[in-house]
VMD Tcl script that builds the backbone (N, CA, C; Angstrom):
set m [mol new atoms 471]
animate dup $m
set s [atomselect $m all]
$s set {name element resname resid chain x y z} {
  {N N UNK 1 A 0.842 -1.168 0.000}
  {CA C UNK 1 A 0.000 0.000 0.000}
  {C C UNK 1 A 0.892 1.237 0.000}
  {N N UNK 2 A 0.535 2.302 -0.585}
  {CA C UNK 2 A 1.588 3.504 -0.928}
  {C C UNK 2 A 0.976 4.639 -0.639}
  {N N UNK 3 A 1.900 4.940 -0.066}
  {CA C UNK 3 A 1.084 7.023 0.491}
  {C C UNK 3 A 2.056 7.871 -0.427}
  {N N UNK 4 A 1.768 8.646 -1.066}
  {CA C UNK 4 A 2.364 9.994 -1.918}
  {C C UNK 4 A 2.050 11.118 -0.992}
  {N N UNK 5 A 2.764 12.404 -0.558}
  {CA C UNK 5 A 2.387 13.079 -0.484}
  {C C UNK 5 A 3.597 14.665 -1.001}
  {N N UNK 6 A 3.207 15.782 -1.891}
  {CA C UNK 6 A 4.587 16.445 -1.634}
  {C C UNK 6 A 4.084 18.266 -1.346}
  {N N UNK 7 A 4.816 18.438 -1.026}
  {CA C UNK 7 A 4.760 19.833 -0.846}
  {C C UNK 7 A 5.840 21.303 -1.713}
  {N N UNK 8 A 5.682 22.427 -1.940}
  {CA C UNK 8 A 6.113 22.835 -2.505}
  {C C UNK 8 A 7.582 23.849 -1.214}
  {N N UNK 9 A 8.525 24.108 -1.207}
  {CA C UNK 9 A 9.204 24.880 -0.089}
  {C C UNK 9 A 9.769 26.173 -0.282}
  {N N UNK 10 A 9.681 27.253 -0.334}
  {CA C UNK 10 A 10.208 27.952 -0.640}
  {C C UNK 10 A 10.993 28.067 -0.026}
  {N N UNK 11 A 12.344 27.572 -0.608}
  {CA C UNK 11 A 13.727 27.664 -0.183}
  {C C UNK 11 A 14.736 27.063 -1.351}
  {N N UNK 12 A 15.894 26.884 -1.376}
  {CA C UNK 12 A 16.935 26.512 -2.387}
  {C C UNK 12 A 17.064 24.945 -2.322}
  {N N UNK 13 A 17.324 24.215 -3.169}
  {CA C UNK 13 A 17.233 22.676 -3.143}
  {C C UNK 13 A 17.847 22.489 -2.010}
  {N N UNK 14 A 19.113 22.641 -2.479}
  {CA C UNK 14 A 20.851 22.233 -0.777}
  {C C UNK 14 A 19.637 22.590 0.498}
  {N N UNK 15 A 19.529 23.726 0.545}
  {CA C UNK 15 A 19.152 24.149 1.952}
  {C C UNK 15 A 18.047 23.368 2.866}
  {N N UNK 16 A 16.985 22.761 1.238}
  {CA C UNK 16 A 15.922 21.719 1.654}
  {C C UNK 16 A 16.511 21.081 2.014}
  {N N UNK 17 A 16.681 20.383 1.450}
  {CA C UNK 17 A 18.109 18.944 1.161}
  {C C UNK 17 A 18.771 18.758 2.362}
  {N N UNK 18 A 19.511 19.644 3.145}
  {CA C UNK 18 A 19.963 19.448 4.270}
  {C C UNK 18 A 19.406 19.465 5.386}
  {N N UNK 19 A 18.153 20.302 5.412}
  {CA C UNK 19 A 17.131 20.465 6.679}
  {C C UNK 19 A 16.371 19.175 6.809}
  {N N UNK 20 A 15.828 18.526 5.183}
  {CA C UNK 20 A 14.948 17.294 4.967}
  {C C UNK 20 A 15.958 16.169 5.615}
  {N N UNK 21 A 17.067 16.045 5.627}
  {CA C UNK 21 A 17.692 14.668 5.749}
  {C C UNK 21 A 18.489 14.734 6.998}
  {N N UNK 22 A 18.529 16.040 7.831}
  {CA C UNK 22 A 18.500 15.931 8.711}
  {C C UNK 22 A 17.866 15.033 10.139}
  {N N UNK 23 A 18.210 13.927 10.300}
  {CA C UNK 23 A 17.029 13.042 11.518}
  {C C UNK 23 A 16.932 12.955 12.869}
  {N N UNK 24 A 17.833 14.093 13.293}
  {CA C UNK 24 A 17.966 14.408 14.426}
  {C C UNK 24 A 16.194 14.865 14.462}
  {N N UNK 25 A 15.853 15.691 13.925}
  {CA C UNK 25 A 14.483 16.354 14.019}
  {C C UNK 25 A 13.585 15.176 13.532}
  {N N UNK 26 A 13.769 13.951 12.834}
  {CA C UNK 26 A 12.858 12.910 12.652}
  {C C UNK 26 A 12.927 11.702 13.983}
  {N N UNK 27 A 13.788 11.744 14.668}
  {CA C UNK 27 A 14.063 11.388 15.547}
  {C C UNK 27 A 13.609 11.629 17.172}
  {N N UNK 28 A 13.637 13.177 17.402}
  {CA C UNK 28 A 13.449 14.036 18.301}
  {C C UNK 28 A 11.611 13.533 18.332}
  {N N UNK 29 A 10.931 13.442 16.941}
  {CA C UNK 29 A 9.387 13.434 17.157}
  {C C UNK 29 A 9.071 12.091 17.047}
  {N N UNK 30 A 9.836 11.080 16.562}
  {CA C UNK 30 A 9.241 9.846 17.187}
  {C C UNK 30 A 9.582 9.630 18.345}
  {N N UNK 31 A 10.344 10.069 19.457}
  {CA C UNK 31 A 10.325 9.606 20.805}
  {C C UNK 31 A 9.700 10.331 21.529}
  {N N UNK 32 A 9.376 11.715 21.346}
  {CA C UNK 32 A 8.087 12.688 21.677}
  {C C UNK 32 A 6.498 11.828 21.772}
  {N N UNK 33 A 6.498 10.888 20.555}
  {CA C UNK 33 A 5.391 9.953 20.248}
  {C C UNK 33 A 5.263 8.958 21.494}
  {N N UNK 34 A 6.523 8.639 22.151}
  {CA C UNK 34 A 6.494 7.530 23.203}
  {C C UNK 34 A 7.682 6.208 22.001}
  {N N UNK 35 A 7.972 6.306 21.216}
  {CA C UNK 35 A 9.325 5.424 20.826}
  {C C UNK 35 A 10.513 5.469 21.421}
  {N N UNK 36 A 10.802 4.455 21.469}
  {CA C UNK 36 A 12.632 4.093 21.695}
  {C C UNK 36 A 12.693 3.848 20.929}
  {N N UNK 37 A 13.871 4.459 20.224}
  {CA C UNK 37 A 14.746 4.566 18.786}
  {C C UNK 37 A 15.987 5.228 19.245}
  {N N UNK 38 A 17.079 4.107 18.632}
  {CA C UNK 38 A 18.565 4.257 19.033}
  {C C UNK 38 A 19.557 4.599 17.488}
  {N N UNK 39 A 20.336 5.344 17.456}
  {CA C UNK 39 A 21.140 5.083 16.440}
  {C C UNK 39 A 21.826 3.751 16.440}
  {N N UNK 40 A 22.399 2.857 15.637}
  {CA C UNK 40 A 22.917 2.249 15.588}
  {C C UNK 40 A 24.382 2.608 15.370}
  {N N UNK 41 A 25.681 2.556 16.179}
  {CA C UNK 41 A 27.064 2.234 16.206}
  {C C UNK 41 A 27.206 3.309 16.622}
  {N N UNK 42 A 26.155 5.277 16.916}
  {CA C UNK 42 A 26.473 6.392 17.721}
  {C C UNK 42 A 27.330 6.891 16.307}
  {N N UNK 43 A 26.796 6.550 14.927}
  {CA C UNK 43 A 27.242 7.800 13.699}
  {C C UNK 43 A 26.757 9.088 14.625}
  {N N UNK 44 A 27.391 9.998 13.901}
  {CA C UNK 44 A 26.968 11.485 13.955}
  {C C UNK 44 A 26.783 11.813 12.478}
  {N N UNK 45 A 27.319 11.747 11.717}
  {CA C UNK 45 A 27.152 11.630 10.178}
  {C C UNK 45 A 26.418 11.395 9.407}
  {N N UNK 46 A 25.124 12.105 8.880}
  {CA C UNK 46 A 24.044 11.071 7.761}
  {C C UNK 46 A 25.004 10.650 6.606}
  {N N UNK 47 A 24.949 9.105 6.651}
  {CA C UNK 47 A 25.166 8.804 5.436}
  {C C UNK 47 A 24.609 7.665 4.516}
  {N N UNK 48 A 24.801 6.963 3.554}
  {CA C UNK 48 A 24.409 5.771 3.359}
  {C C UNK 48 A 24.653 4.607 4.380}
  {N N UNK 49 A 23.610 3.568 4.738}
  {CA C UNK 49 A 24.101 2.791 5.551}
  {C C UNK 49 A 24.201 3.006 7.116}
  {N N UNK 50 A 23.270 4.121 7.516}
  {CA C UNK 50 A 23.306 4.321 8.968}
  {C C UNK 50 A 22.191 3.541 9.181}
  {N N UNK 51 A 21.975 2.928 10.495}
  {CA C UNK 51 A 20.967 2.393 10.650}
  {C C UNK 51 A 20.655 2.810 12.878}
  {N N UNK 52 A 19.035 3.039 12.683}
  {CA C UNK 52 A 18.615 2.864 14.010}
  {C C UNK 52 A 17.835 1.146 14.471}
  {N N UNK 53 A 17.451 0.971 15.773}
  {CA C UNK 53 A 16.628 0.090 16.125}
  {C C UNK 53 A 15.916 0.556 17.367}
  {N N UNK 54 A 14.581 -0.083 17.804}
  {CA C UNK 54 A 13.897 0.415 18.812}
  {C C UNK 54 A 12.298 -0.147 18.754}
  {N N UNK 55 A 12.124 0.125 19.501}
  {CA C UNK 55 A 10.625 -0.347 19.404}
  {C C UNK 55 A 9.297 0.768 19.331}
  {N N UNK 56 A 8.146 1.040 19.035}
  {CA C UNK 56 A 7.515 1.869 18.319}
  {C C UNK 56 A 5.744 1.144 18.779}
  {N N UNK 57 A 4.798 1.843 19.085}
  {CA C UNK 57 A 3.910 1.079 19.464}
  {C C UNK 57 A 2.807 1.797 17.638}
  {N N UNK 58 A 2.075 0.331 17.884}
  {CA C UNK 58 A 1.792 0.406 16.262}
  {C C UNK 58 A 0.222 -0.629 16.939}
  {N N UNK 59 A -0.533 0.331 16.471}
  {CA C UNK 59 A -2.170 -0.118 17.474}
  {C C UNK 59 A -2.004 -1.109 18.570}
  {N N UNK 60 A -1.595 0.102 19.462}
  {CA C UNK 60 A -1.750 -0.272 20.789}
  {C C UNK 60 A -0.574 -1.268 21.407}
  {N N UNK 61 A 0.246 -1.697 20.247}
  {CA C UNK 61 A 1.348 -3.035 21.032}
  {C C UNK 61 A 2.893 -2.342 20.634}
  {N N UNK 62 A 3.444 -2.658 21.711}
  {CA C UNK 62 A 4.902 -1.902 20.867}
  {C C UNK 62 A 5.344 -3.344 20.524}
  {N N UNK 63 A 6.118 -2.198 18.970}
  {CA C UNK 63 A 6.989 -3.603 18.308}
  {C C UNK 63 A 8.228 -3.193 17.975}
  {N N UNK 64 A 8.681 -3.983 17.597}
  {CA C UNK 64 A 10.523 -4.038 17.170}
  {C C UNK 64 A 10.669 -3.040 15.779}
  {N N UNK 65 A 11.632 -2.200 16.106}
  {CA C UNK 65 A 11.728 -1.592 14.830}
  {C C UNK 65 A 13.224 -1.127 14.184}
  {N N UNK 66 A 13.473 -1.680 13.042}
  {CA C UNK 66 A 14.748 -1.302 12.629}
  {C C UNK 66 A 14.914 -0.483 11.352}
  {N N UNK 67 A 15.836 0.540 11.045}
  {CA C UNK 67 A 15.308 0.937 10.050}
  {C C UNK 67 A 16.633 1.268 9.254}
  {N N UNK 68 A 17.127 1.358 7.985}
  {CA C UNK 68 A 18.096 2.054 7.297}
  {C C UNK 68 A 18.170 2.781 6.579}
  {N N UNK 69 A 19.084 3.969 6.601}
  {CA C UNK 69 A 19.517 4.729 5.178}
  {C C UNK 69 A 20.172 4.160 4.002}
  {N N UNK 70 A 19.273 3.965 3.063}
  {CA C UNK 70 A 19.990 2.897 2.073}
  {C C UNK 70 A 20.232 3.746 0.745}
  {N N UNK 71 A 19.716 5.359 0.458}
  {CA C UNK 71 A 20.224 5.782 -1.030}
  {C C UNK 71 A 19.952 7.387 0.425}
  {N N UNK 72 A 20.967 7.703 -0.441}
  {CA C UNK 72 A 21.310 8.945 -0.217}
  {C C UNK 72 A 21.966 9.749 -1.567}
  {N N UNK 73 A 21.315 10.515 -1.807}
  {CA C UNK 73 A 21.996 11.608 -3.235}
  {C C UNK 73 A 21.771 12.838 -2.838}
  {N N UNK 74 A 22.970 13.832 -2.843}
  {CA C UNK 74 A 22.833 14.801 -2.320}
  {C C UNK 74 A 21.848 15.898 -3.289}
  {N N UNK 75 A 21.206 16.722 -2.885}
  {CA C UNK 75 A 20.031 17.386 -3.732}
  {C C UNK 75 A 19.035 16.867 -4.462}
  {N N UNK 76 A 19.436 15.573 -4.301}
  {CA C UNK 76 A 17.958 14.952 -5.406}
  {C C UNK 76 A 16.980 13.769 -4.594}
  {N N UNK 77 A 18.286 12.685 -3.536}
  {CA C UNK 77 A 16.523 11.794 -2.822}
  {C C UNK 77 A 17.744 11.127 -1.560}
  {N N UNK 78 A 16.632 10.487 -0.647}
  {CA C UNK 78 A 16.837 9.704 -0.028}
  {C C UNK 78 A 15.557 8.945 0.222}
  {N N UNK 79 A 16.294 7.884 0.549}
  {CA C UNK 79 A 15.214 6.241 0.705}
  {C C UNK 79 A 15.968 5.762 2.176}
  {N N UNK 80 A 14.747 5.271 3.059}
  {CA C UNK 80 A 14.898 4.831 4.710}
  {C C UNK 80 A 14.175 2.995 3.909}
  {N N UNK 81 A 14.717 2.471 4.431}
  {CA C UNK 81 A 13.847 0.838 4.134}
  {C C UNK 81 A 14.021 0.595 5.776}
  {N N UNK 82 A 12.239 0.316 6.355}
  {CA C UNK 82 A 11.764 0.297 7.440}
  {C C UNK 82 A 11.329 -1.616 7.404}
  {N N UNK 83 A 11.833 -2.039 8.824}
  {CA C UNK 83 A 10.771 -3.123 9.444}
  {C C UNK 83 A 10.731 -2.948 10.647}
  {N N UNK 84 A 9.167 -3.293 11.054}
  {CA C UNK 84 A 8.692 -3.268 12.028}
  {C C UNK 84 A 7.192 -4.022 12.570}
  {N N UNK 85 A 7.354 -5.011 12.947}
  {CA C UNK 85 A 7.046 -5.889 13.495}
  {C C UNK 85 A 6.665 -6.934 12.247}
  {N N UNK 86 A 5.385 -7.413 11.933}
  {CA C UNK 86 A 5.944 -8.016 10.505}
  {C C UNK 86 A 5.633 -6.841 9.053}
  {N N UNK 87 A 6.025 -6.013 9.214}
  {CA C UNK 87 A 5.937 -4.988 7.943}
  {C C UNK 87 A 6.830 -4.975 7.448}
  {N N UNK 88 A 6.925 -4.411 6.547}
  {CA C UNK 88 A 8.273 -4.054 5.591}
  {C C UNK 88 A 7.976 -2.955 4.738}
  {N N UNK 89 A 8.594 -1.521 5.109}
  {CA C UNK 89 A 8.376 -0.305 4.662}
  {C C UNK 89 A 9.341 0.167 3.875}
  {N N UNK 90 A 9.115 1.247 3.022}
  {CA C UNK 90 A 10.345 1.914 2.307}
  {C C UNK 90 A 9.787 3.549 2.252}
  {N N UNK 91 A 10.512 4.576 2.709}
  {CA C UNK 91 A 10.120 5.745 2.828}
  {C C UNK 91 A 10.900 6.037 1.844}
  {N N UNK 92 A 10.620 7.101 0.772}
  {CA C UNK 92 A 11.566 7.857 -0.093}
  {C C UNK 92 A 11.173 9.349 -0.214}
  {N N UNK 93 A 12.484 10.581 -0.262}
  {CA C UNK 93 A 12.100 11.789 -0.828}
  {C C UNK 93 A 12.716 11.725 -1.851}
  {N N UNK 94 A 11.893 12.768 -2.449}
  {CA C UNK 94 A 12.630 13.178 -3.338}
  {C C UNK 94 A 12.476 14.570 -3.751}
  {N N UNK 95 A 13.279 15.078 -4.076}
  {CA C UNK 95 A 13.651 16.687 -4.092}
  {C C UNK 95 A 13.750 17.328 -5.282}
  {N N UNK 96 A 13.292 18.101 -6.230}
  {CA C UNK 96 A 12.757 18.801 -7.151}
  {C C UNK 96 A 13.258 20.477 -7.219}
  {N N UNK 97 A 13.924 21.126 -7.743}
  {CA C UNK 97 A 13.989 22.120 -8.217}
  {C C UNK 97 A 13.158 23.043 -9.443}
  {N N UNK 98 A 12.048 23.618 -8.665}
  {CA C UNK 98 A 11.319 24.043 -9.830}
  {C C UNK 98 A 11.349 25.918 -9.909}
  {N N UNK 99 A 12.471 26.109 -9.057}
  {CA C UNK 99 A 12.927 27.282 -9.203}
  {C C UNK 99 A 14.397 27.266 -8.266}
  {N N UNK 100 A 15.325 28.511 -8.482}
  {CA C UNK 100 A 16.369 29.033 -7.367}
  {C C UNK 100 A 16.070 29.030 -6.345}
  {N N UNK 101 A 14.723 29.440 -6.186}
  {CA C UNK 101 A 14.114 29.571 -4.382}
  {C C UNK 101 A 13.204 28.844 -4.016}
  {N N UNK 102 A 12.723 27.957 -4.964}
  {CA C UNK 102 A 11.631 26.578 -4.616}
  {C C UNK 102 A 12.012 25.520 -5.332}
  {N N UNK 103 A 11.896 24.396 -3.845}
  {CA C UNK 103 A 11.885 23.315 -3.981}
  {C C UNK 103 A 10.841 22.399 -3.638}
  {N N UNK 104 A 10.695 21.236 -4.703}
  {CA C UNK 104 A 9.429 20.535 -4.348}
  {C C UNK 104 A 10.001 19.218 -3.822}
  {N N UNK 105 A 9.427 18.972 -3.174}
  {CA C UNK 105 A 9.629 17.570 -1.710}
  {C C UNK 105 A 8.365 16.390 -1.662}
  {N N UNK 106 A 8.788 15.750 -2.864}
  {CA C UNK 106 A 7.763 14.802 -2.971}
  {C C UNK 106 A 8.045 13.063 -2.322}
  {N N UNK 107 A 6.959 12.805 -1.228}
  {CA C UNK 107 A 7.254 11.648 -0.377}
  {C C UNK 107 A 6.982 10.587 -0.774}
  {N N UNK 108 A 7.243 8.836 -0.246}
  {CA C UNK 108 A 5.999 8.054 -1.023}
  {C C UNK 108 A 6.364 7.237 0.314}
  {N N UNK 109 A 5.226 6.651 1.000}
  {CA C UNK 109 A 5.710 5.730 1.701}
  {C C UNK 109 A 5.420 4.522 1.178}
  {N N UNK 110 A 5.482 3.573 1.224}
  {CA C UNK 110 A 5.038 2.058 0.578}
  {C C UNK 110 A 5.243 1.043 1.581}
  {N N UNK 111 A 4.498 0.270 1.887}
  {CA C UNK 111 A 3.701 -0.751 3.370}
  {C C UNK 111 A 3.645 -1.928 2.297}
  {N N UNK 112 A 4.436 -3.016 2.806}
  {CA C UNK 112 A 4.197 -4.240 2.362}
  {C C UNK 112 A 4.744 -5.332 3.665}
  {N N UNK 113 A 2.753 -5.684 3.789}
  {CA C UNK 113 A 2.764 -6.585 5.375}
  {C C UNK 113 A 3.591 -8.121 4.992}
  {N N UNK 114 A 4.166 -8.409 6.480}
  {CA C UNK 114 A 4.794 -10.021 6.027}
  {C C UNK 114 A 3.957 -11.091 6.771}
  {N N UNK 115 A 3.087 -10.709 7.988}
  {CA C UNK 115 A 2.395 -11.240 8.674}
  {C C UNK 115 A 1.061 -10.999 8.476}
  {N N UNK 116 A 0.269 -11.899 9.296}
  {CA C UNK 116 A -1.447 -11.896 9.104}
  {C C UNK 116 A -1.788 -10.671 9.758}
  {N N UNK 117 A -0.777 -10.671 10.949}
  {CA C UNK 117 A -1.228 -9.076 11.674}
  {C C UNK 117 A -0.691 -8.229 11.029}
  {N N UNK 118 A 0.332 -7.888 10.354}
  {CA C UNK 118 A 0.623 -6.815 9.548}
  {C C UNK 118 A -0.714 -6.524 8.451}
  {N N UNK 119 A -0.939 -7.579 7.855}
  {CA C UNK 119 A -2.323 -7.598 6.574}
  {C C UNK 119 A -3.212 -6.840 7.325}
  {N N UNK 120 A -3.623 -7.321 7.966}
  {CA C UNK 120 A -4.990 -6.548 9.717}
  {C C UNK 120 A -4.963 -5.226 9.538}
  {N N UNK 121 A -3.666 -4.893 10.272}
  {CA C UNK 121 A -2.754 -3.200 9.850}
  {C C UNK 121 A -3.061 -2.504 8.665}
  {N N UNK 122 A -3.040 -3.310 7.657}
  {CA C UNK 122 A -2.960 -2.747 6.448}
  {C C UNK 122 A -4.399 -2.367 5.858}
  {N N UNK 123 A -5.167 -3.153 6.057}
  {CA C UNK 123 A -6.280 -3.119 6.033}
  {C C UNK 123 A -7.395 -2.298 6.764}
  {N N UNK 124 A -6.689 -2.180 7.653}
  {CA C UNK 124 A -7.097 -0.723 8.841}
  {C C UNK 124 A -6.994 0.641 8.652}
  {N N UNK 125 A -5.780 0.788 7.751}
  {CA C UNK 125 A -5.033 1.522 7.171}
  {C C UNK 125 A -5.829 2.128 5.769}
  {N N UNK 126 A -6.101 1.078 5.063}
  {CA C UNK 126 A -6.681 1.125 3.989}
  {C C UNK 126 A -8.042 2.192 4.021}
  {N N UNK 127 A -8.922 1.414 5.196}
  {CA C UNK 127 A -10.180 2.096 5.714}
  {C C UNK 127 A -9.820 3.858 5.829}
  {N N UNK 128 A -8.676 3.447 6.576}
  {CA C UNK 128 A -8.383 5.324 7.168}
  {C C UNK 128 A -7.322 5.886 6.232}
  {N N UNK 129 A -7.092 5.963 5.052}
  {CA C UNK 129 A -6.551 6.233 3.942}
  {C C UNK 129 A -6.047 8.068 4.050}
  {N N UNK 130 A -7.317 8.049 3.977}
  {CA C UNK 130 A -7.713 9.441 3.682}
  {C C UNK 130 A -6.668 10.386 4.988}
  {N N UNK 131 A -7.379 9.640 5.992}
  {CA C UNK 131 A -6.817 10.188 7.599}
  {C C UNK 131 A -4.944 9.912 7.897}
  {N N UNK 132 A -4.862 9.113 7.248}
  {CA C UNK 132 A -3.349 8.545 6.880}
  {C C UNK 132 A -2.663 9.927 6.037}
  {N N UNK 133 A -2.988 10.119 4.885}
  {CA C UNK 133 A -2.729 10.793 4.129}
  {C C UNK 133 A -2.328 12.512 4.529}
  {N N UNK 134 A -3.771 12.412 5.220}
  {CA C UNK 134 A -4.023 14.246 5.819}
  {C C UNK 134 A -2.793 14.554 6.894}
  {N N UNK 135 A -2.568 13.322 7.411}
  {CA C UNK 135 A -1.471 13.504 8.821}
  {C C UNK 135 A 0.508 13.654 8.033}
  {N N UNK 136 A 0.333 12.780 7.011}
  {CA C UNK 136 A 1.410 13.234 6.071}
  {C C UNK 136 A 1.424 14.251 5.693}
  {N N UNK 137 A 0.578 14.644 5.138}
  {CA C UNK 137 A 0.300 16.339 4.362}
  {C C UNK 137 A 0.889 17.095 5.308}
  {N N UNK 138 A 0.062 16.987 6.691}
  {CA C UNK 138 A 0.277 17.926 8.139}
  {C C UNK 138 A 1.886 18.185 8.214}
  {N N UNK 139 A 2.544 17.248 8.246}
  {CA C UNK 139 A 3.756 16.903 9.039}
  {C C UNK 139 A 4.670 17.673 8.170}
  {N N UNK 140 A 4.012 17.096 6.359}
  {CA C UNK 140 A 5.669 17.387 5.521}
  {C C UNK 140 A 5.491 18.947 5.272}
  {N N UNK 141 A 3.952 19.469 5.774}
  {CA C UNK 141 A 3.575 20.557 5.588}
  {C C UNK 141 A 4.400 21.559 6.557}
  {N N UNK 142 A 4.602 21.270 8.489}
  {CA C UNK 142 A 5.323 22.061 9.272}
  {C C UNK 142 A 6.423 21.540 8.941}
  {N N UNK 143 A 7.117 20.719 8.169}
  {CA C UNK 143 A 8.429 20.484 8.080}
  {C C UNK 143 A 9.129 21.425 6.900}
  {N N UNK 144 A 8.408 21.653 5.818}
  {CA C UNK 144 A 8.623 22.738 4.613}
  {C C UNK 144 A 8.451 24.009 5.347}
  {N N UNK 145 A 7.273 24.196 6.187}
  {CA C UNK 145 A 7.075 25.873 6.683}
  {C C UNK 145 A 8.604 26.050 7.824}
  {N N UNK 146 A 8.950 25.040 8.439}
  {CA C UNK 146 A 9.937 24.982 9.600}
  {C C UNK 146 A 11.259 25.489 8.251}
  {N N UNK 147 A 11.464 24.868 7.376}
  {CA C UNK 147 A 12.650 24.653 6.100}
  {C C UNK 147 A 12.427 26.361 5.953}
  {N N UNK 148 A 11.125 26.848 5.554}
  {CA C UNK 148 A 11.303 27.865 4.913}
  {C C UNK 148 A 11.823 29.291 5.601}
  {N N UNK 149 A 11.221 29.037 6.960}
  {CA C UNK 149 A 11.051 29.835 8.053}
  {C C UNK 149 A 12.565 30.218 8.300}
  {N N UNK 150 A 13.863 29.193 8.729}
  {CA C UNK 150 A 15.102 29.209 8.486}
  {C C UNK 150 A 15.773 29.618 7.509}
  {N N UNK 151 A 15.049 29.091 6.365}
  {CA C UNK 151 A 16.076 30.072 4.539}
  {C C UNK 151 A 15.796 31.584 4.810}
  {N N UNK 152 A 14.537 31.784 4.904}
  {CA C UNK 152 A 14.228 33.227 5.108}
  {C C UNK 152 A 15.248 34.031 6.523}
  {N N UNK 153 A 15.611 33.289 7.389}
  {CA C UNK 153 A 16.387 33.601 8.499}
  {C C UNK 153 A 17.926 34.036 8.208}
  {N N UNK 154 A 18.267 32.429 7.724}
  {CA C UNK 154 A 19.549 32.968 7.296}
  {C C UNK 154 A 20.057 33.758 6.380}
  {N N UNK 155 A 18.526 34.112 4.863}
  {CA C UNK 155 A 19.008 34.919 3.839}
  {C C UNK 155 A 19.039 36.314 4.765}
  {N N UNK 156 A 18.832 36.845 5.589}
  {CA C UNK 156 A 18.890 38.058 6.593}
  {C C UNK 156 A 19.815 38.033 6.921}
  {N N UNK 157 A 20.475 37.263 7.215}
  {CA C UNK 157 A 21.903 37.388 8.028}
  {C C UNK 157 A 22.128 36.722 9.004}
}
mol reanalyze $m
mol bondsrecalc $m
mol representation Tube
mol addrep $m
């Protein structure tokens, strides 16, 4: 099952680019959520091949969750390939230049269950599509206004 969602940023690709792949701030709000999520080996560095683990509660049960940076290109995408409990996820951006001062930040998530309870999930999911969707919109929405809010900061000085 696949969620699209993108937004437009007014800001410079790099500047997206570095604020978007930043995960200190993707990080900071899943344990705000109630997750444990650890870096794996204490990188400081985004790069290809970093990986976290932790557990994540996912209707009502916490489950095991591991996740990696597996494509990284600077200005144009990154891809996270997620499992967690029996799921198997792949998050990707991707980053768009449709001007000097805007960039477009288009997401996709993609859900492919390995278990009967993952299918359940998915299917739950399916129902609340819409509500799935709107909460992506929300998020990549304060994450572009947060991006833009800073370009505009630092083009000041």
């Amino acid at each position: 099952m696949k969620f699209k969602v993108a937004e437009d940023v007014d800001a410079p690709i790099g500047f997206v680019f570095e604020r978007m792949t930043d995960f200190s701030q993707f990080e900071a709000d899943v344990k705000r959520r109630g997750a444990d999520l650890r870096r794996v080996g204490n990188w400081t560095q985004i790069a290809e091949g970093v990986q976290w683990r932790g557990a994540v509660q996912v209707r009502g049960k916490k489950r095991k969750i591991e996740a990696e940076l597996t494509e990284l290109v600077p200005d144009e995408s990154a891809k996270v390939d997620i499992t967690v409990g029996g799921m198997e996820a792949v998050y990707q951006m991707a980053f768009i230049a449709l001007s000097p001062e805007v960039t477009r930040v288009a997401t996709e998530l993609d859900l492919k269950p390995r278990t009967l309870t993952a299918r359940l999930i998915i299917q739950t999911l399916k129902l609340a599509r819409g509500r799935v969707v709107r909460r992506m919109t929300r998020n990549l929405m304060r994450q572009g206004n947060q991006t833009a809010a800073a370009w505009r900061q630092a083009a000041r000085g």
